[in-house]
Backbone as CSV, one residue per row, in Angstrom:
resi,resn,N_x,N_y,N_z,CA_x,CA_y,CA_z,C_x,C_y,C_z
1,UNK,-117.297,164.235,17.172,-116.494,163.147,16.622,-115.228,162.998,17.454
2,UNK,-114.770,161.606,17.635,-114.066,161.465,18.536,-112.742,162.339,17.602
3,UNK,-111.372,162.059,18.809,-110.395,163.147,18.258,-109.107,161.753,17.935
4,UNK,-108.509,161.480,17.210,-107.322,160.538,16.100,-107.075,160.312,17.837
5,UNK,-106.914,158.483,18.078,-105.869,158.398,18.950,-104.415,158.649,18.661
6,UNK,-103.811,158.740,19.750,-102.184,158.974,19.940,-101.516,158.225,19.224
7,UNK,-100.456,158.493,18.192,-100.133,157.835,17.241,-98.877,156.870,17.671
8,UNK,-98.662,155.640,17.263,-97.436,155.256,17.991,-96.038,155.910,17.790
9,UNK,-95.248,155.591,18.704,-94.037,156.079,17.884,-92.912,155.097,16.968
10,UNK,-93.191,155.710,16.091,-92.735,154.909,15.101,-92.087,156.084,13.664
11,UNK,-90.586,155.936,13.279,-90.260,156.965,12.900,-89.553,156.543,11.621
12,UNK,-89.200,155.351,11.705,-88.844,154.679,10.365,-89.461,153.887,9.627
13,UNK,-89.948,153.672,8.377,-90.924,153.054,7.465,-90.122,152.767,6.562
14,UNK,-90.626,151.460,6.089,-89.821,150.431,4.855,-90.811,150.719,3.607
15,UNK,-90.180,151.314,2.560,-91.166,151.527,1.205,-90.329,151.148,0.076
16,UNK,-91.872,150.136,-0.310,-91.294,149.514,-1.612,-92.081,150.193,-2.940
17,UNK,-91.686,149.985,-4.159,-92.673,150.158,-5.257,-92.986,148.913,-6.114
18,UNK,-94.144,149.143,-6.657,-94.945,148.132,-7.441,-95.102,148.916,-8.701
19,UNK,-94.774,148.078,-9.493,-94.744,148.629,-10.929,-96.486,147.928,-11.473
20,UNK,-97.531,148.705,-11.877,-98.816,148.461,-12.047,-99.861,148.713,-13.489
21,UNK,-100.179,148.290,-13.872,-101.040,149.268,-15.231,-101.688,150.442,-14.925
22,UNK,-101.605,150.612,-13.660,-102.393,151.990,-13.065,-100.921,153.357,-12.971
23,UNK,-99.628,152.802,-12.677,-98.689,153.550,-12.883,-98.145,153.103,-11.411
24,UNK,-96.770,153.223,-11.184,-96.079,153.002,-9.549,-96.883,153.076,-8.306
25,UNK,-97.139,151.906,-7.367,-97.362,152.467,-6.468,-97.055,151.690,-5.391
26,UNK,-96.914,152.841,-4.103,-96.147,153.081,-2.855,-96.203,152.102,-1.790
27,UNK,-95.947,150.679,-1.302,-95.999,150.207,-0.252,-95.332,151.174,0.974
28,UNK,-95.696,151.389,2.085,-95.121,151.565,2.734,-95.683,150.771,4.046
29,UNK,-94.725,150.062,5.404,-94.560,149.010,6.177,-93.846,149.788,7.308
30,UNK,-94.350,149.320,8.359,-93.735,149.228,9.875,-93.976,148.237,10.551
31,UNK,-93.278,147.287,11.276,-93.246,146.499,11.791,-94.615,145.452,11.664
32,UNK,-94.233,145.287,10.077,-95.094,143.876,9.611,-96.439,144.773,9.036
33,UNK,-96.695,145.638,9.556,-98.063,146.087,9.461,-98.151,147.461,8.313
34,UNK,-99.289,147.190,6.893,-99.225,148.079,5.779,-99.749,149.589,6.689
35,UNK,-98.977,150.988,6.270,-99.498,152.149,6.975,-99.467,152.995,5.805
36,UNK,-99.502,152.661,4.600,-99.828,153.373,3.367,-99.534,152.741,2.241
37,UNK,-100.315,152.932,1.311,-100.660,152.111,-0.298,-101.385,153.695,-0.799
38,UNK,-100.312,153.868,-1.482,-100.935,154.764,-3.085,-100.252,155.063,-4.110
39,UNK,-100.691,155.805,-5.129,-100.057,156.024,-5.876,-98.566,156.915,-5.972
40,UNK,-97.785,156.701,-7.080,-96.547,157.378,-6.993,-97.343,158.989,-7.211
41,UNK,-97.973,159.268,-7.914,-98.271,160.901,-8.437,-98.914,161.065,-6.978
42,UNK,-99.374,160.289,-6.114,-99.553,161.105,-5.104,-99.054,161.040,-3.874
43,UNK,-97.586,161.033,-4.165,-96.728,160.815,-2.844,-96.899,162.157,-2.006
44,UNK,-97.151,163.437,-2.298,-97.647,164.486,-1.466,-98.447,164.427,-0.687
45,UNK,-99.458,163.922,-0.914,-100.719,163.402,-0.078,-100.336,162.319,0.864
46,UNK,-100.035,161.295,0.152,-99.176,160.201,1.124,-98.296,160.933,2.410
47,UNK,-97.757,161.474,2.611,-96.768,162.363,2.921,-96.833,163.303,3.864
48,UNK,-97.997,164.004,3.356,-98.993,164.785,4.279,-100.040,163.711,5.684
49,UNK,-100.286,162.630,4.488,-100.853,162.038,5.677,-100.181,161.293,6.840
50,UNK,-99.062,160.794,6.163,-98.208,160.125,6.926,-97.449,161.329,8.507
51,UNK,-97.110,162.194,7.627,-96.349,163.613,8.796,-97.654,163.625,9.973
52,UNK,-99.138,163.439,9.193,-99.382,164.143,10.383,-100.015,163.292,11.333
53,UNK,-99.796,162.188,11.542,-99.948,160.962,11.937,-98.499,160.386,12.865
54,UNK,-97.304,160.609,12.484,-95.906,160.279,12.467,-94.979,161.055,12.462
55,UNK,-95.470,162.168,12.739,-94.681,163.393,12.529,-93.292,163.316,11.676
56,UNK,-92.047,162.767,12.423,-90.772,162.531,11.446,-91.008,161.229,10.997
57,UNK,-91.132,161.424,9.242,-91.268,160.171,8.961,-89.677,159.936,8.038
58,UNK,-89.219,158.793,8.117,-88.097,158.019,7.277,-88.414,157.134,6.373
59,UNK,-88.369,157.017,5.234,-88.527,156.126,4.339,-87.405,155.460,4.056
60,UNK,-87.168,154.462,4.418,-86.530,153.209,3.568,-86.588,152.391,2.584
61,UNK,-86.182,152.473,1.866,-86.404,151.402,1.021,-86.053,150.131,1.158
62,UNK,-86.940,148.971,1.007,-86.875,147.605,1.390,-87.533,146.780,-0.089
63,UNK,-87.808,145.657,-0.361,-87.734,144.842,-1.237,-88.975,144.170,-0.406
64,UNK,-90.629,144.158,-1.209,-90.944,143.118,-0.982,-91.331,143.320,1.004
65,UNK,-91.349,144.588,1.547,-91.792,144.392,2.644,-92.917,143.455,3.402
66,UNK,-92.681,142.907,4.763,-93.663,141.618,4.983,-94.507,141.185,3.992
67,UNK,-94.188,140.876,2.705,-94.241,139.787,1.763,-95.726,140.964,1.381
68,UNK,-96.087,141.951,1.387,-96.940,143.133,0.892,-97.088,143.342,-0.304
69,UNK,-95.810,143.506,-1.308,-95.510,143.834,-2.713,-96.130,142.687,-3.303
70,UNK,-95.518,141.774,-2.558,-96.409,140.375,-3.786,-97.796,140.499,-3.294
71,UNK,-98.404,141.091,-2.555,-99.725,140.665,-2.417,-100.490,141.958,-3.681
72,UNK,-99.824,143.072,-3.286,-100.626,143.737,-4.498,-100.253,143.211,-6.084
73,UNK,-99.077,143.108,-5.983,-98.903,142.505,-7.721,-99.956,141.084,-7.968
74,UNK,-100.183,140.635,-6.910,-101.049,139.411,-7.105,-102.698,139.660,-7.083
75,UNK,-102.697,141.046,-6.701,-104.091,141.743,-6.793,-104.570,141.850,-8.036
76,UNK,-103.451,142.630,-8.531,-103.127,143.155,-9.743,-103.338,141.993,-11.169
77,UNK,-102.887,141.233,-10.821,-102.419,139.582,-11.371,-103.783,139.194,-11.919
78,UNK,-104.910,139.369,-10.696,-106.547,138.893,-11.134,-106.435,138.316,-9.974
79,UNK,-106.050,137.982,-8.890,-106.362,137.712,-7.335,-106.621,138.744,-6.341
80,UNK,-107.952,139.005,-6.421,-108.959,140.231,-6.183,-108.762,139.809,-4.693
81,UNK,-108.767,138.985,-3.933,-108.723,138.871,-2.570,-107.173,138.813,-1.689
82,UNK,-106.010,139.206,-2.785,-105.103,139.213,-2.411,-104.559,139.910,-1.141
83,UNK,-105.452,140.991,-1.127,-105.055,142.177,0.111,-105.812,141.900,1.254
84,UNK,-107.123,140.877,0.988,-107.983,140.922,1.997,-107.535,141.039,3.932
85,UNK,-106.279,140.012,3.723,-105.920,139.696,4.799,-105.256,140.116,5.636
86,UNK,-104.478,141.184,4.519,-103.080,142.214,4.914,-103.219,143.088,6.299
87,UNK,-102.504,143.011,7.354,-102.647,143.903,8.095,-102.429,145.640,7.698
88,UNK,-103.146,146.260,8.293,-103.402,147.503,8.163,-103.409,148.016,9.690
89,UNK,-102.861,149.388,9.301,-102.968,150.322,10.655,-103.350,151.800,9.972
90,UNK,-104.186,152.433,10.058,-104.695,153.601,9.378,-104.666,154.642,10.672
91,UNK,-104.382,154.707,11.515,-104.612,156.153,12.359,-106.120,156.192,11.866
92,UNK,-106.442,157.879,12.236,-107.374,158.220,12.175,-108.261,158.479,13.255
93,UNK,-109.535,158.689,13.327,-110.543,159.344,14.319,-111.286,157.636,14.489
94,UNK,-112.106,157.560,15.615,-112.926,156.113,15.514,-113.656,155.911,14.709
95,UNK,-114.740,157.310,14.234,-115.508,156.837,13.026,-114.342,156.616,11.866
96,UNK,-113.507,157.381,11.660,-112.966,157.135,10.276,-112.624,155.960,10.152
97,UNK,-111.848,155.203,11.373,-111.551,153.912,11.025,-112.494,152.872,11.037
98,UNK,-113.882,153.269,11.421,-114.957,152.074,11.553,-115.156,151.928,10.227
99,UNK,-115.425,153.782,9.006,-115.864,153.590,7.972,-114.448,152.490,6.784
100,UNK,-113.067,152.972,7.527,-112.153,152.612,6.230,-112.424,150.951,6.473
101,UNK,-112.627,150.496,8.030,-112.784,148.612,8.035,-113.548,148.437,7.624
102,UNK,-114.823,149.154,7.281,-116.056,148.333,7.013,-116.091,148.448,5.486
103,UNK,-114.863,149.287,4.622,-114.765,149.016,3.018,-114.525,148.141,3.290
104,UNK,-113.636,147.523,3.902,-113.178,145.390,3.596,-114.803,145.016,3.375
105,UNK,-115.428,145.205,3.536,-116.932,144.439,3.725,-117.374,144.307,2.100
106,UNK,-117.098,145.318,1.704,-117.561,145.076,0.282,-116.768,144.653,-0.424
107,UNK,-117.554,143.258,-1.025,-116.895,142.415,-2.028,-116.205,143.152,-3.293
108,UNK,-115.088,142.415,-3.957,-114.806,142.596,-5.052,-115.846,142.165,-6.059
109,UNK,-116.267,143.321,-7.131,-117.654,143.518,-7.951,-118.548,143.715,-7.780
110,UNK,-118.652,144.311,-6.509,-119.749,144.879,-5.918,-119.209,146.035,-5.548
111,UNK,-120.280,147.166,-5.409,-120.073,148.240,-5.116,-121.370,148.902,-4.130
112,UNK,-120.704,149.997,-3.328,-122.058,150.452,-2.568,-122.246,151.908,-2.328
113,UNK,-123.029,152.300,-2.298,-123.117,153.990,-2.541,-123.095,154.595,-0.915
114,UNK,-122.583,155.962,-0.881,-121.941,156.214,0.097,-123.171,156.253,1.297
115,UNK,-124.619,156.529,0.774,-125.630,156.611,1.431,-125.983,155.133,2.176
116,UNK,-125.854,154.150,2.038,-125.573,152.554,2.038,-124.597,152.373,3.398
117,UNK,-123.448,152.984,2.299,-122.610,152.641,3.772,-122.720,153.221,4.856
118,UNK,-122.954,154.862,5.147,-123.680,155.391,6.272,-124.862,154.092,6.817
119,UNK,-125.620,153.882,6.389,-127.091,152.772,6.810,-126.083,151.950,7.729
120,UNK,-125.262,151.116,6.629,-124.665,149.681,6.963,-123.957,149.856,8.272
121,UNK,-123.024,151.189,8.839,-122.741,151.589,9.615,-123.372,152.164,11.031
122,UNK,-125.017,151.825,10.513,-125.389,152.766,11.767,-125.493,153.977,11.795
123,UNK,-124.806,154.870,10.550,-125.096,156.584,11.033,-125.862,156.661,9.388
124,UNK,-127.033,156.689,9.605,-127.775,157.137,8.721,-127.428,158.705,7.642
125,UNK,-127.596,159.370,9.239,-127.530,160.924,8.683,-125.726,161.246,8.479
126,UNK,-124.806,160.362,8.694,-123.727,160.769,8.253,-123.091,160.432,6.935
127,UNK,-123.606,160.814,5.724,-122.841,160.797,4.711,-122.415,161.278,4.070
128,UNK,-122.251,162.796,4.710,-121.204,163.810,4.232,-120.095,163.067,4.976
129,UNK,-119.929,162.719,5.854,-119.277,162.335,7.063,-118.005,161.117,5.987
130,UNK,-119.214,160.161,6.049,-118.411,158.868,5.064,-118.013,159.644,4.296
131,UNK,-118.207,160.413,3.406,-117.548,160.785,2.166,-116.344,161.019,2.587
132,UNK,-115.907,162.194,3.586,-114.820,162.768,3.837,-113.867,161.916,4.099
133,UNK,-114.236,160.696,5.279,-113.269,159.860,5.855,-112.911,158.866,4.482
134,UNK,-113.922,158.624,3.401,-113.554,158.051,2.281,-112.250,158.694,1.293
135,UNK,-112.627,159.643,1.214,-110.981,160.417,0.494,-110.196,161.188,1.263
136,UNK,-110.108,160.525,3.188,-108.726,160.350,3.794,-108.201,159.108,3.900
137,UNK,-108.786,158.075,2.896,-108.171,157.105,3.275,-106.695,156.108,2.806
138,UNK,-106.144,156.376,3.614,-104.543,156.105,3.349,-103.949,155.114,2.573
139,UNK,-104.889,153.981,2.699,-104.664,152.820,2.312,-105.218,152.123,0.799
140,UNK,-104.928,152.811,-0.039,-105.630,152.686,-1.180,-106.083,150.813,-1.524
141,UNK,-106.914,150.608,-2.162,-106.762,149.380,-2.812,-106.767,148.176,-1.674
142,UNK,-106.159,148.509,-0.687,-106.575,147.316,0.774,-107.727,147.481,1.319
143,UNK,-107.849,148.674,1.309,-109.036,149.220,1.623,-110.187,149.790,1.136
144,UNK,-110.763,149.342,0.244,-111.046,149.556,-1.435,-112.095,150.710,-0.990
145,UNK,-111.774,152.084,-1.047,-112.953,152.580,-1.305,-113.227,153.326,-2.787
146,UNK,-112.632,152.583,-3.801,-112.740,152.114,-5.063,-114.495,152.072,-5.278
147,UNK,-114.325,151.300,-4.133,-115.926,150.053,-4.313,-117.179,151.221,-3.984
148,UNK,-117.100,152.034,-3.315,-118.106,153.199,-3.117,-118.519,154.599,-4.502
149,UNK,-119.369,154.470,-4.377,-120.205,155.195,-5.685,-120.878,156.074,-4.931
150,UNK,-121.382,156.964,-6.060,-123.001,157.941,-5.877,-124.184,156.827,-5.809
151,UNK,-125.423,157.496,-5.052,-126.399,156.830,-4.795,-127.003,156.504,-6.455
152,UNK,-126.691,156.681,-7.520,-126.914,156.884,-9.377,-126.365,155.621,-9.494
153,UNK,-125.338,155.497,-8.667,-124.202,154.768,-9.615,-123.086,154.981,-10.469
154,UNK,-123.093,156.674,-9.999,-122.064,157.460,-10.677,-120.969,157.059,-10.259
155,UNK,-119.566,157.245,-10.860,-118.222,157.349,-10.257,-118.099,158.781,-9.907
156,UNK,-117.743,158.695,-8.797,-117.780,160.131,-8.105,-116.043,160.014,-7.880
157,UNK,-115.678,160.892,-6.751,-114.461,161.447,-6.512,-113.034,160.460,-6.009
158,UNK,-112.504,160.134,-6.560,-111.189,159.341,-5.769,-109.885,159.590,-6.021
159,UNK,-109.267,159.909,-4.954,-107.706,160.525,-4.774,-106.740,159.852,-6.250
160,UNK,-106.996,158.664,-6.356,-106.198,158.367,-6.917,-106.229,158.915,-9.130
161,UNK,-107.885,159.654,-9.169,-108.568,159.885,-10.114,-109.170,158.947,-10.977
162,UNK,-110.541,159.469,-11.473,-111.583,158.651,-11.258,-111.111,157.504,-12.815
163,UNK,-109.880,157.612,-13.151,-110.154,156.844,-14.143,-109.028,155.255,-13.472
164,UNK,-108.419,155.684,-12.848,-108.154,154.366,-12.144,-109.467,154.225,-11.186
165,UNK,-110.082,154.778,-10.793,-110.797,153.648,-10.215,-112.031,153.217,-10.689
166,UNK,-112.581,153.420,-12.366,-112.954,152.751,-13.129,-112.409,151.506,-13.473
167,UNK,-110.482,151.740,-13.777,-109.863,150.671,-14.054,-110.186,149.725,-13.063
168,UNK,-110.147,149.850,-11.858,-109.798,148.980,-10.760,-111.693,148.311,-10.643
169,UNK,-112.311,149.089,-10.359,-113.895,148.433,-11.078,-114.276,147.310,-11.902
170,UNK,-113.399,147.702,-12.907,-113.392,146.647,-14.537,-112.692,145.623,-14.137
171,UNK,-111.560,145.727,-13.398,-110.416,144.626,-12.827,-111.219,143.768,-12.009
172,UNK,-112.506,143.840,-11.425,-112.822,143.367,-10.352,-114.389,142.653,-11.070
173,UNK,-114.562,142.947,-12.155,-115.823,142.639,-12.575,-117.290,143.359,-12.964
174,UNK,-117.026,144.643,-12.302,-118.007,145.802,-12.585,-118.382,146.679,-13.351
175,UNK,-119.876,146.439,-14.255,-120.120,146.736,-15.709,-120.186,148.145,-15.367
176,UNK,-119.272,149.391,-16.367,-119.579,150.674,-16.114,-119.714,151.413,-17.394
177,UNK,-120.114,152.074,-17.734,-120.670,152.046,-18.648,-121.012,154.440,-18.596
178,UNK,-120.389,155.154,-19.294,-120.528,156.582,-19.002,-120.502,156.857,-18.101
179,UNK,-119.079,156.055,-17.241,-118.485,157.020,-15.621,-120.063,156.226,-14.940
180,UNK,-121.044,155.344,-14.798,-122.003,155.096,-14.346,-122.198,153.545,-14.362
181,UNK,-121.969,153.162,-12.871,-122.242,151.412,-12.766,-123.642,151.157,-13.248
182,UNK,-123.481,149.602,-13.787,-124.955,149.142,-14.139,-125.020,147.973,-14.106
183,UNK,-123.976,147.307,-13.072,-124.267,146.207,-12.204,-125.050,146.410,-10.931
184,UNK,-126.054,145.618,-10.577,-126.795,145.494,-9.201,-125.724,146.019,-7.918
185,UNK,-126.062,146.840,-7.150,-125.476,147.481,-6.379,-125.643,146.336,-4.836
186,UNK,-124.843,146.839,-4.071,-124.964,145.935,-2.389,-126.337,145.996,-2.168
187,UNK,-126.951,147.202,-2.009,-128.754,147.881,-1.869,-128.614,148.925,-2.464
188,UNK,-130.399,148.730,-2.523,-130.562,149.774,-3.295,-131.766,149.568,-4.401
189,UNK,-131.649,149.913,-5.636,-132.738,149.804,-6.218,-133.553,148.408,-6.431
190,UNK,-134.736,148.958,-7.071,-135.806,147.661,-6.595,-135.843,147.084,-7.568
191,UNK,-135.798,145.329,-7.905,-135.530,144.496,-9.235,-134.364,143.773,-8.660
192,UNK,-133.499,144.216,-7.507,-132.127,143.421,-7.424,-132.814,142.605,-6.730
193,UNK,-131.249,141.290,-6.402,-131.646,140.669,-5.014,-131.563,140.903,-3.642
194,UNK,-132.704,141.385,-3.276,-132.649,142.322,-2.082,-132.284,140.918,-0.675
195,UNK,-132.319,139.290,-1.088,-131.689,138.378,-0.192,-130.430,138.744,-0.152
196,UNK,-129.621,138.541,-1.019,-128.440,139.015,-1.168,-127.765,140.330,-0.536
197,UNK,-128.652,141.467,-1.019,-128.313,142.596,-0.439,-128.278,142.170,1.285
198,UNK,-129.446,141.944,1.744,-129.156,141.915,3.039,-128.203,141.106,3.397
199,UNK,-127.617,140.269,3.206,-126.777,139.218,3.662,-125.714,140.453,3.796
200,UNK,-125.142,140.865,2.835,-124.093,141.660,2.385,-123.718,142.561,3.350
201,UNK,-125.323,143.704,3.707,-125.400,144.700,4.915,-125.315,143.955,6.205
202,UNK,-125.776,142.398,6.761,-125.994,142.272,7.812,-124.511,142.193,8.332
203,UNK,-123.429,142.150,7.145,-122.032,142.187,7.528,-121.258,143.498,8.821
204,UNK,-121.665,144.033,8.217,-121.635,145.449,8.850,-122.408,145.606,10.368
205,UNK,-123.300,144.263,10.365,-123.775,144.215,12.280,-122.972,144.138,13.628
């Protein structure tokens, strides 16, 4: 696996907060571009990821950084495509960042199991792989890997804990039902619309 390119230098960051039904959470901005979204309870993690990416990091506080804050409160709001557009810069290794761009791929109310997204990606046999780069990913909620499940349909593991990202599921349209989706998945089982499905995967070409 390739090794994180060289990180820029960049030593001061503008962070705002968003007050949410999920509880505070963290914009943080460098020059126009989002380099972390999460929660307040997990500013350690944030923190950790940020140091080791940025080594000295500075937080500022700013208001509303490149117009960011309103895009999640407007997420939040019921404008599910609010973040779609947001620039992002995630560091990371090449696969990690192929897997965190190719969450943009999956729609809001749809969801896809981690075995899926390995396929959709090209690495079949890597989905221990996806998993991992899935809960390093910095960018919560822009980068929805919200939207990724067990091959069941289970809610499996997410940094932010699994009951926000049930919430954030339900926010988006997705019937769940005992920690377990039971809306038609991207692919996957047989009875869906497997036209559809493919349209969905050929995204990922």
């Amino acid at each position: 696996m390739a090794a994180p390119k060289t990180a820029p230098t960049i030593n001061s960051f503008e962070i705002d907060t968003v007050h949410t039904p999920l509880g505070d959470v963290l914009v943080v901005v460098a020059d126009g571009v989002l380099r972390s979204l999460d929660f307040e309870d997990c500013r350690p993690r944030m923190m950790a990821l940020l140091a080791k990416r940025f080594k000295t990091v500075t937080l500022v506080p700013a208001k509303n950084p490149a117009g960011i804050s309103d895009r999640v409160r407007d997420y939040f709001a019921g404008e599910l495509g609010a973040l779609d557009t947001v620039p992002t810069d995630t560091g990371g290794t090449d696969f990690q960042q192929q897997v965190w761009q190719g969450l943009r791929k999956i729609s809001p109310g749809t969801v896809m199991g981690y075995g899926e997204l390995a396929c959709a990606l090209s690495r079949p046999k890597a989905v221990r792989a996806v998993g991992m780069a899935n809960s390093l990913n910095p960018i919560a909620i822009a980068l929805p890997c919200h939207r990724v499940v067990g091959a069941s349909g289970k809610l499996t593991g997410y940094a932010g804990g699994l009951a926000r990202k049930l919430w954030l599921l339900e926010h988006e349209g997705v019937a769940v039902i005992d920690d377990t989706v039971v809306l038609p998945k991207l692919a996957g089982a047989p009875g869906q619309d497997t036209q559809h499905n493919s349209e969905q995967l050929s995204m990922f070409a």
